[in-house]
C-alpha positions as CSV (number, residue, x, y, z in Angstrom):
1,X,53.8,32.0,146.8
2,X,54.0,29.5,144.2
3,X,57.1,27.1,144.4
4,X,59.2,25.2,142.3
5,X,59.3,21.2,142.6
6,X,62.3,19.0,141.8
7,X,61.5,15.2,141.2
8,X,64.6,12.8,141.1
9,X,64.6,9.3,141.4
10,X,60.9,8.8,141.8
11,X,59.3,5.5,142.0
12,X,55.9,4.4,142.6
13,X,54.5,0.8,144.0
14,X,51.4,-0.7,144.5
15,X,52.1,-3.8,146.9
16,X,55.1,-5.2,144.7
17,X,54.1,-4.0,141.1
18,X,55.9,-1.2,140.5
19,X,54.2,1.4,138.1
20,X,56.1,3.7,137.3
21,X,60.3,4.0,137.2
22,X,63.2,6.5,138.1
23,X,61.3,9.4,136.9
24,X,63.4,12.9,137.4
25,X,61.8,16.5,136.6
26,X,61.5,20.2,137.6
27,X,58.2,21.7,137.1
28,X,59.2,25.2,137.6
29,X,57.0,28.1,139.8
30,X,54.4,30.1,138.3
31,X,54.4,28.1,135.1
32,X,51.7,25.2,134.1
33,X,53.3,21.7,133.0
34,X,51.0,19.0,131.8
35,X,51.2,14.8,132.0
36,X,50.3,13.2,128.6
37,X,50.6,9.7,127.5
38,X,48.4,6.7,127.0
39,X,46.4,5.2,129.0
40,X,47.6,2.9,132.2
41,X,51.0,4.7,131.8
42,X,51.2,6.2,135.2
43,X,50.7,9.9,134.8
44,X,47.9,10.1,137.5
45,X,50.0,7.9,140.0
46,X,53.0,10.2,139.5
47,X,50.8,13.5,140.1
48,X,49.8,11.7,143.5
49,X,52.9,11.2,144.5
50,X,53.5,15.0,144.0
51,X,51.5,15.6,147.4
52,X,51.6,11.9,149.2
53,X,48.2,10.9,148.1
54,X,49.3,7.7,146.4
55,X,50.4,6.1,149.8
56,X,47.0,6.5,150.9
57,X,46.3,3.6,148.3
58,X,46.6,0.4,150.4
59,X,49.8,-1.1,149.3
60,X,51.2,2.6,147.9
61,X,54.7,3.6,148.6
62,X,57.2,5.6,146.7
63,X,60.7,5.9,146.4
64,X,62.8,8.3,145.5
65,X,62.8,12.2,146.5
66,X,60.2,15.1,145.4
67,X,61.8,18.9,146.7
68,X,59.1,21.7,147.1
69,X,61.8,24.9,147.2
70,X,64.3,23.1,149.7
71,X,61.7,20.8,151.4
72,X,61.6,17.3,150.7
73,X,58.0,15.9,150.8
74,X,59.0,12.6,151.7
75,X,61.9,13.4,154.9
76,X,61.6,12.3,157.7
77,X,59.0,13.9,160.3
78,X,57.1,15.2,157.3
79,X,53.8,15.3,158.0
80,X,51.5,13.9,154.5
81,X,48.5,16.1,156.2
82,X,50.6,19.4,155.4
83,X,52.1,18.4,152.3
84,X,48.3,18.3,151.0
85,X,47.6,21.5,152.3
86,X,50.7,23.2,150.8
87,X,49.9,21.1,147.4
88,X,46.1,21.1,146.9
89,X,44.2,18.7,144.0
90,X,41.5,18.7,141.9
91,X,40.5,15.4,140.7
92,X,38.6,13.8,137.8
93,X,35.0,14.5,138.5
94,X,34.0,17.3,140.5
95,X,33.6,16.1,144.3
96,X,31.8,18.7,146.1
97,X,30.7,17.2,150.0
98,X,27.1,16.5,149.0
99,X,25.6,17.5,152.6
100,X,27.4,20.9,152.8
101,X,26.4,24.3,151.3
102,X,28.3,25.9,148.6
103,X,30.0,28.5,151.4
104,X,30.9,25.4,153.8
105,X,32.4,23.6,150.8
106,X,34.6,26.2,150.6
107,X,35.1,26.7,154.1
108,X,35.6,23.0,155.2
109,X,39.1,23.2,155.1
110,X,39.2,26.8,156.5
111,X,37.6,25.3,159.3
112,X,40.3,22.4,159.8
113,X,43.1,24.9,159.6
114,X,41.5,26.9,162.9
115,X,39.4,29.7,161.4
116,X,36.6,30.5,162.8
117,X,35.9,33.8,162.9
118,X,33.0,34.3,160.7
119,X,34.1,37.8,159.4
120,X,37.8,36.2,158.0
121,X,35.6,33.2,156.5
122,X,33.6,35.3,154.5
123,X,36.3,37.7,153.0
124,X,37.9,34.3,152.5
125,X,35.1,32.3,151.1
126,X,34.1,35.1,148.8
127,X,38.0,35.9,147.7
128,X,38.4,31.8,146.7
129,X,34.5,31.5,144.8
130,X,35.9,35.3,143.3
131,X,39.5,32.9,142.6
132,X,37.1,30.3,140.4
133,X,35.2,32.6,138.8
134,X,32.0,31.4,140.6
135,X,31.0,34.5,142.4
136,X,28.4,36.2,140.4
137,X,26.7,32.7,139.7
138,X,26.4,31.9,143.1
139,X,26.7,34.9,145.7
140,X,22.4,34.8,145.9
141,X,22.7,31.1,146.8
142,X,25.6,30.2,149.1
143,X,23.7,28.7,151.5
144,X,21.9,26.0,148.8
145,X,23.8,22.8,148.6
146,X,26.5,22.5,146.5
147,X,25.6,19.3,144.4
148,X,23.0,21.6,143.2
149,X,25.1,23.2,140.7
150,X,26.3,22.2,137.0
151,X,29.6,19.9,136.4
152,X,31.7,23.0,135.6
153,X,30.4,24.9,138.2
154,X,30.9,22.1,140.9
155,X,34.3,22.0,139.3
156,X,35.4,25.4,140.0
157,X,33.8,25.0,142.9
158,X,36.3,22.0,143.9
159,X,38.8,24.8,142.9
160,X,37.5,27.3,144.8
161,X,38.0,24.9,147.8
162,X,41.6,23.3,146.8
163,X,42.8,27.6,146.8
164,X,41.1,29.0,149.8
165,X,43.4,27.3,152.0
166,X,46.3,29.1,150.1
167,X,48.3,26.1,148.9
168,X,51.7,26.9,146.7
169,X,50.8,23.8,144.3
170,X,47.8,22.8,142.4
171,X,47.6,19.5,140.9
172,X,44.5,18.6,138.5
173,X,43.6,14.9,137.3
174,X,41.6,15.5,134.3
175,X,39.5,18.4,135.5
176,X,37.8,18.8,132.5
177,X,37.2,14.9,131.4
178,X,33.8,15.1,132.8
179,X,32.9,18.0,131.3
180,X,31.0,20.2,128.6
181,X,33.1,22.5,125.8
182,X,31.8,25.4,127.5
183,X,32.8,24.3,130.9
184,X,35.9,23.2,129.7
185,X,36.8,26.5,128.4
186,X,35.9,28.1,131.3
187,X,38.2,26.1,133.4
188,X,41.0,26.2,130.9
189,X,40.9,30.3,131.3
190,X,41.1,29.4,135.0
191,X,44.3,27.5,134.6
192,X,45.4,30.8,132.3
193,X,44.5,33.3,135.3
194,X,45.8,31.0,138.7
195,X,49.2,30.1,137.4
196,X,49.9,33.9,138.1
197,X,49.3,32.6,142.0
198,X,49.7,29.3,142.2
199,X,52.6,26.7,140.5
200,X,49.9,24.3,138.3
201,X,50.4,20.4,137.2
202,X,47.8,19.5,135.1
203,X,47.0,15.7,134.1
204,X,44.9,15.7,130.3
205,X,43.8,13.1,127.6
206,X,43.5,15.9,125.5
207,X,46.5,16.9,124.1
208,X,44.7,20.2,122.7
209,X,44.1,21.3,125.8
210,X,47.7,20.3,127.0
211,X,48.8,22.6,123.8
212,X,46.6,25.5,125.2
213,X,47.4,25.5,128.3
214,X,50.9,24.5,129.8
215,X,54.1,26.2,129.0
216,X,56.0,22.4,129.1
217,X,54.4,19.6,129.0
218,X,55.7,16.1,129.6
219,X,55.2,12.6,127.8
220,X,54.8,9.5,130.0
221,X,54.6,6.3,128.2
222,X,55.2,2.4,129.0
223,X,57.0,-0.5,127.2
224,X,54.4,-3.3,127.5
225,X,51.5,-3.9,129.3
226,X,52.9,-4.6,132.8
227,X,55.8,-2.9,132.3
228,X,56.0,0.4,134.7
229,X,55.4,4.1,133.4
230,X,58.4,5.4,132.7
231,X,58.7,9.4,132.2
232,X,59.9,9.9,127.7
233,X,60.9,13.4,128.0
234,X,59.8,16.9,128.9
235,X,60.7,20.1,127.3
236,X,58.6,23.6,126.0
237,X,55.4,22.7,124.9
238,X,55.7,23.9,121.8
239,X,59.0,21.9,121.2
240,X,57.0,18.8,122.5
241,X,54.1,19.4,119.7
242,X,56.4,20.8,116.8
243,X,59.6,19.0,117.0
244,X,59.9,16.3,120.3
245,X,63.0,14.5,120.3
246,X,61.8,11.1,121.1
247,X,60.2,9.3,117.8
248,X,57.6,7.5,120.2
249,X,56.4,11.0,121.5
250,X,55.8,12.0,118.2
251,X,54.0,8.5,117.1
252,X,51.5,9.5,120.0
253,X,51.1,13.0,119.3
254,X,50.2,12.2,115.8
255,X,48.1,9.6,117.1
256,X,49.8,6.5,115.7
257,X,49.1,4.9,119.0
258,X,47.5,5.4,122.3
């Protein structure tokens, strides 16, 4: 069931620089929001921060408060390793576990959650590759290694493996910066069919794709080089691209800077 997250206050830190500042937003259930802004302006770090993976930077911490429904991620006697399981990610460039096969990739975290039986694995494994659109290229090869594929397929694989374990939230970090047009395209009509299942945050340089995809999108910029990332505005995607209501978010969608 795909959940809606609540953001107030948020600030990130690594040792005592602090990138980005006071940010507050609702990404709302069902829908797909994306992060764009230049360079170094902290929209990767804030996506980490959705599911606690920027304190495992040495010297990460955050302030602040993120809600998932009426949980807050960072109370006390939360435990990070759940909040990762209830908020999966994709990152930059595909990361399939080299040694595995394409069916333990999928299965690997399966397998840390306590299933075992191989009957549920393989209604599970075949349901998440199904998820990806991966099946039919790789049902007569699940036990070949999964490095063995293309980019975009070991992407969708790495997607096939973030949804098998049912999270609520997906978060992507430029899932597609690594990749062909036609992979590209074949993730980005991913995106289209999973937000029906799953609430999607998606980080992109490309503000095309951030066009095609995401019903809101939000602007991150910075004030000077070591200044932190501070959250411009977010609103309907197609109020961002037509008719945002910050001049600097228009200077960077018309590509005076950035």
């Amino acid at each position: 069931m795909a959940k809606r997250i609540d953001v107030s206050g948020l600030s990130a830190y690594y040792g005592s620089h602090k990138a980005i500042d006071d940010i507050s937003m609702t990404v709302e259930p069902g829908s797909v929001t994306a992060f764009i802004g230049p360079s170094g302006c902290g929209k990767s770090t804030f996506l980490r921060t959705l599911n606690r993976m920027h304190e495992v930077t040495p010297g990460g911490r955050v302030e602040g408060k993120v809600m998932l429904d009426d949980e807050n991620l960072y109370g006390s006697g939360v435990d990070p390793v759940t909040v990762r399981r209830t908020v999966g990610m994709v990152f930059q460039r595909p990361n399939p576990f080299p040694t595995m096969s394409i069916y333990d990739n999928v299965a690997a975290g399966l397998r840390l959650n306590g299933i075992r039986r191989k009957g549920e694995l393989d209604t599970i494994v075949e349901k998440s590759l199904k998820g990806a659109n991966l099946w039919n290229e790789v049902k007569d090869r699940l036990n070949k290694p999964g490095s063995g594929l293309s980019g975009g397929q070991q992407q969708r694989l790495c997607i096939a493996r973030a949804i098998a374990v049912e999270p609520e939230v997906l978060l992507m970090d430029e899932p597609c910066s690594a990749l062909d047009p036609i992979s590209t395209l074949a993730i980005e009509d991913l995106i289209g069919e999973l937000k029906e299942r799953f609430t999607i945050v998606i980080v992109t340089h490309n503000m095309q794709q951030a066009a095609r995809v995401s019903e809101r999108t939000a602007f991150f910029n910075l004030a000077a080089v070591g200044q932190p990332g501070k959250l411009i505005e977010i609103d309907d995607t197609e109020r961002i691209f037509a008719n945002p209501s910050v001049q600097a978010t228009e200077d960077y969608i018309s590509g005076r800077f950035g």
